[in-house]
C-alpha positions as CSV (number, residue, x, y, z in Angstrom):
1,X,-37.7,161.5,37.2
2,X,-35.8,159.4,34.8
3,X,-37.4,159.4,31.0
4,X,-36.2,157.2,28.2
5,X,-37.4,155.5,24.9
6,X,-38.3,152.5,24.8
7,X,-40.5,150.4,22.0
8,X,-42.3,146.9,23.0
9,X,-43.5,144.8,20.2
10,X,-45.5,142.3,20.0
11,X,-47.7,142.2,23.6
12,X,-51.3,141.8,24.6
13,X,-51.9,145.2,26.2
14,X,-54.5,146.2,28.4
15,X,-56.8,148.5,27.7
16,X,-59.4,148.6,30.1
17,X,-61.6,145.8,29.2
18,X,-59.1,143.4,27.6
19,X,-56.0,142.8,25.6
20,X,-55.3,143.6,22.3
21,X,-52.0,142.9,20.2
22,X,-50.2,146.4,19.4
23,X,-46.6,147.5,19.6
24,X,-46.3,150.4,22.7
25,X,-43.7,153.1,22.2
26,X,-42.3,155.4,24.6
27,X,-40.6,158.5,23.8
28,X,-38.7,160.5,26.4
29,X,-40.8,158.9,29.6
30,X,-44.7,159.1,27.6
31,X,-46.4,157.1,25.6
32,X,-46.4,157.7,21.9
33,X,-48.0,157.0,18.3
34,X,-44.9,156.3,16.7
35,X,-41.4,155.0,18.2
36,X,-38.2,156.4,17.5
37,X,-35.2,155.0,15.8
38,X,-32.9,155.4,18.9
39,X,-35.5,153.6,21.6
40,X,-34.5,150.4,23.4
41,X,-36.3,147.8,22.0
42,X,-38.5,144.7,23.6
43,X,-39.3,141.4,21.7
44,X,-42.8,141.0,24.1
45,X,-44.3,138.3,21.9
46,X,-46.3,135.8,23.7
47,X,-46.4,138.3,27.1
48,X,-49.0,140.5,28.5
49,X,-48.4,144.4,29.2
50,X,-50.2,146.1,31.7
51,X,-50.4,149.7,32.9
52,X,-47.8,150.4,36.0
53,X,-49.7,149.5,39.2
54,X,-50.6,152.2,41.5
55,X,-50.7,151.7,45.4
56,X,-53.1,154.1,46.9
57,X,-52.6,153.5,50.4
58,X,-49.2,153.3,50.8
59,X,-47.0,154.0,53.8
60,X,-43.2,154.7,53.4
61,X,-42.9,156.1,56.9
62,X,-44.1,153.1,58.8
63,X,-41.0,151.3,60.2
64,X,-42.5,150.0,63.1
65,X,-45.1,147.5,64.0
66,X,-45.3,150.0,67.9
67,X,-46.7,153.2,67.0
68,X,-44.8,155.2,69.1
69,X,-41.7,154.1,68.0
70,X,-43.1,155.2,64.2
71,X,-43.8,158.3,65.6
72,X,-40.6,159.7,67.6
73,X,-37.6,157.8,65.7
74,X,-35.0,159.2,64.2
75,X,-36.4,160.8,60.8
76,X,-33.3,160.5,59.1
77,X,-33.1,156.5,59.5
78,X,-37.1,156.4,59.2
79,X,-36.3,158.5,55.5
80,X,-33.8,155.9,54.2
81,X,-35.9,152.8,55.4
82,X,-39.0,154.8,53.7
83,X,-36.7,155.0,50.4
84,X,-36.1,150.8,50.7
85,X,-39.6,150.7,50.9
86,X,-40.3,152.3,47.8
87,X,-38.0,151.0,45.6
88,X,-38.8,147.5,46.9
89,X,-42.3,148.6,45.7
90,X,-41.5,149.8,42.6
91,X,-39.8,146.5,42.1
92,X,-43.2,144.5,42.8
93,X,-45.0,146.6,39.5
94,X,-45.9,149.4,41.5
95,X,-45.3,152.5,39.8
96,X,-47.1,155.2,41.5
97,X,-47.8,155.2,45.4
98,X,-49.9,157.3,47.6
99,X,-48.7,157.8,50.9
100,X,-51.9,158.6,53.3
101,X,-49.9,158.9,56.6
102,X,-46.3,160.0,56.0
103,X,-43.8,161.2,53.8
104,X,-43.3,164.5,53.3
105,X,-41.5,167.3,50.7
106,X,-37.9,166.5,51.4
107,X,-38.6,162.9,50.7
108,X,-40.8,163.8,47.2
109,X,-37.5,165.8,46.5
110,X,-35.2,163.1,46.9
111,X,-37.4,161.2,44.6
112,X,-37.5,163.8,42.3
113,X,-33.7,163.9,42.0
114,X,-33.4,160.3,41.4
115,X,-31.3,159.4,44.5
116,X,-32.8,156.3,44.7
117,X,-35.1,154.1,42.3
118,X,-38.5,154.9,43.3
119,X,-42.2,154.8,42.3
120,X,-44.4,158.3,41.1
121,X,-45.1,159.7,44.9
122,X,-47.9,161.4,46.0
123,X,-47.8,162.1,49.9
124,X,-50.5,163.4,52.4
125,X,-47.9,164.4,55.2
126,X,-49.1,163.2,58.6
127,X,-52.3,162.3,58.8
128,X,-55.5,164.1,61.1
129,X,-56.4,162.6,64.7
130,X,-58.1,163.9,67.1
131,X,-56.8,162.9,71.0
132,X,-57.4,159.8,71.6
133,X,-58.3,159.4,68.6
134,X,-56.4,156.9,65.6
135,X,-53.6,158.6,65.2
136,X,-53.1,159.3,68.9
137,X,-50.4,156.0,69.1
138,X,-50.3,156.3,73.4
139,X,-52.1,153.6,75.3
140,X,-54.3,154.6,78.2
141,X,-51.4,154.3,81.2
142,X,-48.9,156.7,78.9
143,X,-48.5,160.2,81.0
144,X,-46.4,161.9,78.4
145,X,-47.4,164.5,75.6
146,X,-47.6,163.6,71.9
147,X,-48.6,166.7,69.0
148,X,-47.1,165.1,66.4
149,X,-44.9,162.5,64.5
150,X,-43.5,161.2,61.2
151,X,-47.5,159.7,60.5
152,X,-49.8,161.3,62.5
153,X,-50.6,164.5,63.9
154,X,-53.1,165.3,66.9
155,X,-55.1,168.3,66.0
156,X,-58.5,169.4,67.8
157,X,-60.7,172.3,67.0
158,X,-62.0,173.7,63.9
159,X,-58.8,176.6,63.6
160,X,-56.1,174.3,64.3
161,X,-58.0,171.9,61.8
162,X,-57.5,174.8,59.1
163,X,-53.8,176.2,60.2
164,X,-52.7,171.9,59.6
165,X,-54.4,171.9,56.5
166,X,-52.9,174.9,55.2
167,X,-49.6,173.8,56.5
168,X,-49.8,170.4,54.5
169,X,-50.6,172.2,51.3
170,X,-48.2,174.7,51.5
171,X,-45.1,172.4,51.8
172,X,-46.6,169.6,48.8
173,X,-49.2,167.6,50.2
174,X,-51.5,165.9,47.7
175,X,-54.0,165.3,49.6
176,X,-55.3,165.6,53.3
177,X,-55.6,162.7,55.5
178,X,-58.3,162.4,58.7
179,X,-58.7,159.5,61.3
180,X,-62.7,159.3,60.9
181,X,-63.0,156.3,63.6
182,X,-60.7,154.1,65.5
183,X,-58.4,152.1,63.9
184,X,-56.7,148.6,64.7
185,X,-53.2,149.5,65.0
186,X,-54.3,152.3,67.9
187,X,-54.4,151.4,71.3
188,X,-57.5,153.4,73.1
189,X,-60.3,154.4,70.5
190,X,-63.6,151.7,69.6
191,X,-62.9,150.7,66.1
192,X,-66.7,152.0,65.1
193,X,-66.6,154.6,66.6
194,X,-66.8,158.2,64.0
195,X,-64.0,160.7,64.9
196,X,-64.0,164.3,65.0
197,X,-66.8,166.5,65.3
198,X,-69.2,167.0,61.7
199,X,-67.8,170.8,62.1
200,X,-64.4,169.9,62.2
201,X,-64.4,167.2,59.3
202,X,-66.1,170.2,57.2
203,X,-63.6,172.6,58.0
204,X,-60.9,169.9,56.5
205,X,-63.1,169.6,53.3
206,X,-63.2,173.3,52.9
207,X,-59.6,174.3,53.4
208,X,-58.7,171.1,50.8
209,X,-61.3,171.3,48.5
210,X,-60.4,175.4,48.2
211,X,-57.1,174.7,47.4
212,X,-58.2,171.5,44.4
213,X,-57.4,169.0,46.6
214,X,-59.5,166.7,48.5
215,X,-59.8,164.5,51.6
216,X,-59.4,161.0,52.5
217,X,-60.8,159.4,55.6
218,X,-59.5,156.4,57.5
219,X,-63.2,155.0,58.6
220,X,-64.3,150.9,59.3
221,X,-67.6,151.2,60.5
222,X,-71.4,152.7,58.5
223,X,-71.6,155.3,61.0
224,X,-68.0,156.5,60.8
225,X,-68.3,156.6,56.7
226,X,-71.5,158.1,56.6
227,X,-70.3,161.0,59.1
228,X,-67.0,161.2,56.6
229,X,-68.9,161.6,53.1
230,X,-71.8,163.7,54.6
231,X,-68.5,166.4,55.5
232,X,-67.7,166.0,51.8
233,X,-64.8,163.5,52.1
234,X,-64.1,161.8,48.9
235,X,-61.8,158.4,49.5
236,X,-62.6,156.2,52.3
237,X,-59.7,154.1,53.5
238,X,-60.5,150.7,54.2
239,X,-64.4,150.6,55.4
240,X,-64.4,147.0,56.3
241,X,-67.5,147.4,58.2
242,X,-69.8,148.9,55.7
243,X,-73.4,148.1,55.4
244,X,-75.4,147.6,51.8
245,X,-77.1,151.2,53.0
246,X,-73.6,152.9,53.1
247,X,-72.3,151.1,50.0
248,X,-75.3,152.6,48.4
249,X,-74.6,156.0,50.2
250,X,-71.1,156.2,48.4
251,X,-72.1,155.7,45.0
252,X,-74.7,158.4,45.5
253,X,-72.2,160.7,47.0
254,X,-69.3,159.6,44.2
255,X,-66.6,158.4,46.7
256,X,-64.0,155.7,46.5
257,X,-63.0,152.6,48.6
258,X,-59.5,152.2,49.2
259,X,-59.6,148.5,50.8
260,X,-56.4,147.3,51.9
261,X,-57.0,143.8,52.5
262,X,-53.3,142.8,52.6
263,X,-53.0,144.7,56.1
264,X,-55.4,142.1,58.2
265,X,-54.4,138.9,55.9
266,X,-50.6,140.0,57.3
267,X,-51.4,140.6,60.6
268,X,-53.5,138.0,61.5
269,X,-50.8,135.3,59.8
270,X,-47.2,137.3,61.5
271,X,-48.7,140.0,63.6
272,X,-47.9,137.6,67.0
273,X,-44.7,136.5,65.7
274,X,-43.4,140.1,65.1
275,X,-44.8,141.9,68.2
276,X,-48.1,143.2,67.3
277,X,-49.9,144.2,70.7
278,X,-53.0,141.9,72.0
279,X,-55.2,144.9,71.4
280,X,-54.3,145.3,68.2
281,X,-54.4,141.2,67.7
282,X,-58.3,141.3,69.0
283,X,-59.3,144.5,66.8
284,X,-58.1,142.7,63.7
285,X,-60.1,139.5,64.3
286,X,-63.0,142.3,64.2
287,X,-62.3,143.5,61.0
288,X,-60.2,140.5,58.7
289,X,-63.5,138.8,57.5
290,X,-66.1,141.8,56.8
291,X,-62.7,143.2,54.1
292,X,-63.6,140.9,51.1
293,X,-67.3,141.6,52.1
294,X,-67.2,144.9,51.9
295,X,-65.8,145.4,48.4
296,X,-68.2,142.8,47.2
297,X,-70.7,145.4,48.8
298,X,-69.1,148.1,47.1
299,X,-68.8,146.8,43.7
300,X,-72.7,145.9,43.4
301,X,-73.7,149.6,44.7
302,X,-71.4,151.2,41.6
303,X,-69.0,152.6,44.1
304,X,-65.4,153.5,42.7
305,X,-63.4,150.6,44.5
306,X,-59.5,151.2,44.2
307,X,-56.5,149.4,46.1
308,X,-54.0,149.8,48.7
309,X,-52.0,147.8,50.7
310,X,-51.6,149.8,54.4
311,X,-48.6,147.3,55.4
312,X,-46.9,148.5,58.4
313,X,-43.2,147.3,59.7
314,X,-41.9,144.1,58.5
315,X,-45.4,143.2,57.1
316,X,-44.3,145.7,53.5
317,X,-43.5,142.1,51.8
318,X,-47.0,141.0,51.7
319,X,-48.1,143.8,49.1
320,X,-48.7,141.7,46.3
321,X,-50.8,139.1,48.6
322,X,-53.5,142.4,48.6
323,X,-53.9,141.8,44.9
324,X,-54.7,138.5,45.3
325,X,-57.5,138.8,48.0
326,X,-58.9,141.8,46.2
327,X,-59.2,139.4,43.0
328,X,-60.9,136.7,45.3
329,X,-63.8,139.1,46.5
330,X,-64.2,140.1,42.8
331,X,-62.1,139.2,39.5
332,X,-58.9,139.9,38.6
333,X,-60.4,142.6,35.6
334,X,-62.3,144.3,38.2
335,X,-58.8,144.4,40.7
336,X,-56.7,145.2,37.4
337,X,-58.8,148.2,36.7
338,X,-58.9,149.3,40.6
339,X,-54.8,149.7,40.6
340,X,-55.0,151.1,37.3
341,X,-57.5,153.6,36.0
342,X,-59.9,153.5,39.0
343,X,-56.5,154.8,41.6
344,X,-55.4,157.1,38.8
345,X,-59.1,159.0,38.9
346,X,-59.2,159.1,42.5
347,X,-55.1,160.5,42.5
348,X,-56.7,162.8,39.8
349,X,-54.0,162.8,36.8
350,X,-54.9,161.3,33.4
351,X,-51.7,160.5,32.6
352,X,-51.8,157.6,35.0
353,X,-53.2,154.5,35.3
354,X,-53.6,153.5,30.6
355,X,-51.4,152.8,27.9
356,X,-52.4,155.4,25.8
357,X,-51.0,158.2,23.9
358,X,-50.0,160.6,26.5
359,X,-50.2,158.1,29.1
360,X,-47.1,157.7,31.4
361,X,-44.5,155.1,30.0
362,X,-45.0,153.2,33.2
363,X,-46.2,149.6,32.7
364,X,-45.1,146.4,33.9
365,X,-44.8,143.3,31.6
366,X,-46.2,139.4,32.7
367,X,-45.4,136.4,31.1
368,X,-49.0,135.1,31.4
369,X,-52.6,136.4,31.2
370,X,-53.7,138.2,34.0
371,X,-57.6,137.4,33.0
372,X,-57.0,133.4,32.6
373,X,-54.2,132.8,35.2
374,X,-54.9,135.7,37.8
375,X,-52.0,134.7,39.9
376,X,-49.8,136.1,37.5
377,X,-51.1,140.0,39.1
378,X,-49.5,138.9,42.1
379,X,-46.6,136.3,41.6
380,X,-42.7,138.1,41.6
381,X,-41.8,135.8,39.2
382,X,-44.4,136.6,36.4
383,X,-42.6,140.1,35.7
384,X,-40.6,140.2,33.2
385,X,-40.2,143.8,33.6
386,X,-41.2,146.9,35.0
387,X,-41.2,150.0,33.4
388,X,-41.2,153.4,34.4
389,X,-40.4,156.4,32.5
390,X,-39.9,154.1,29.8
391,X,-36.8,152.5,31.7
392,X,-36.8,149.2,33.4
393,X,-36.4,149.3,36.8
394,X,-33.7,146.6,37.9
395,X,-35.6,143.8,39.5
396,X,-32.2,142.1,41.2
397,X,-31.3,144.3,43.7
């Protein structure tokens, strides 16, 4: 990754609870004490800096609103469109992404050898389904076999379960995806529904959890999440469909909520136009107004509520619309602190997610006051910069 020096003067910068005046200096990529004498410098007076945004449910590899045509595409056009996709990202404030369904070590590489502008990337390779299960993209009349994909990967049976996990960690993975109930963008699985067996969710936990990683669990419904966090899964993807009971449950057991609100808000506006299926159309009516709900839930049980966007296909352009439907089913502190420090926990590195010393020099500059005018979290033109690295990402191209 790209590090440089940089000193801001003069800003309102975050630090957890509110703004406070201070100069922020970054010295080779990091947040320091002191500046140095050779650091770019940025007159900030009057603006408002903010930690770089994290997107914790992220998905580069999703070029396609039809599942199969995700799945068996040319990975070599599917790479480059998932490298548009993050620097388009990075470009929006978001700074660190985690991909949960996708990406994989060649990718991570390219990042890592700055080919292309692009946020911190933390991937999950293809995520867990069982057949017929979420990940399973065939509809019902489809006679032809599918193991695997750019996303997903169908895997039954405790063994197998173990032999994917290893594989995953082996080549990079940061985490370990499962399909813990049926989803809206499949075609044959009830969206309530819990997936895989208790046995073969706990074999997941173990192999992760051996290795210091962990496991997060696409899952709508109560009975799906409380079947995911009584195998030991620690970050639920999107649980639209939660109960007070389960919110309750997930405090108790210390998992997150990812929501990803954007996702139904986007579908249910262009998902016709662009040519969502009329299964996927109905399964979203089900789940686009239990969303805010949910982290409302969430918030008043103590649960750890993050953020993530989930935008498939053409939809990726609707990413900062999540931020602003996450700040109407709470506040925009509450959302601020979700892409910040609350993602950065769940990703599990301190050096994300504050503007400390030691911190990441990644931040993104506003010209107004994210706590008075909220809009300014999710409006292009309030950015007067992001940073990453300590170098500001070019916000023309």
């Amino acid at each position: 990754m790209p590090a440089a020096s940089l000193s801001i003067f003069g800003a309102h910068v975050w630090h957890g609870d509110g703004f406070t005046l201070r100069d922020v200096h970054i010295v080779d990529g990091r947040i320091s004490e002191t500046g140095t004498p050779d650091a770019t410098r940025i007159d900030a007076t009057g603006q408002w800096l903010i930690p770089g945004l994290i997107d914790a449910h992220f998905h580069a590899y999703a070029t396609s609103m039809d599942g199969l045509e995700n799945e068996r595409g040319p990975l070599s056009y599917t790479a480059i469109n998932g490298a548009r996709r993050l620097t388009r990202a990075l470009q929006r404030g978001f700074t660190t992404v985690r991909d949960v369904a996708g990406g994989d070590i060649g990718l991570a590489q390219a990042i890592d050898a700055e080919l292309f502008p692009s946020p911190r990337y933390h991937f999950t390779g293809p995520a867990l389904s069982q057949t017929g299960g979420h990940g399973d993209p065939r509809s019902a009349h489809i006679d032809v076999c599918f193991s695997h994909g750019h996303m997903c990967e169908v895997v039954d049976g405790v063994d197998n379960l173990r032999v994917a996990v290893r594989e995953r960690l082996r080549t990079g993975a940061h985490a370990i995806k499962v399909m813990a109930s049926g989803g809206v963008f499949s075609l044959t699985d009830p969206i309530r529904i819990p997936q895989y067996s208790e046995d073969e969710l706990r074999a997941v936990v173990d192999e992760a959890t051996r290795r210091g990683s962990y496991v997060c669990a696409h899952a709508y419904s109560s009975e799906a999440v409380q079947h995911a966090i009584t195998a030991g899964v620690r970050s639920i993807e999107h649980g639209n469909l939660i109960d007070e009971q389960t919110a309750k449950l997930m405090a108790q057991a210390g998992a997150f909520l990812v929501p990803t609100l954007a996702a139904y808000d986007a579908m249910d506006r262009r998902g016709a136009d662009i040519g969502l299926n009329a299964i996927s159309l109905q399964k979203n009516s089900e789940v686009l107004a239990k969303g805010q709900h949910a982290v409302r839930l969430a918030h008043a049980a103590g649960v750890r509520v993050g953020f993530g966007t989930d935008l498939m296909g053409d939809l990726e352009d609707d990413q900062l619309a999540g931020i602003r439907l996450q700040v109407e089913a709470g506040s925009a502190a509450d959302t601020l602190r979700s892409m910040t420090t609350v993602n950065a926990e769940l990703i599990g590195d301190p050096a994300l997610g504050h503007l400390g010393a030691g911190a990441y020099g990644d931040a993104v500059l506003l010209a107004s006051d994210p706590l008075t005018d909220p809009s300014a979290l999710w409006r292009q033109d309030s950015r007067v910069a992001v940073i990453r690295a300590g170098a500001p990402a070019d916000l023309s191209a």
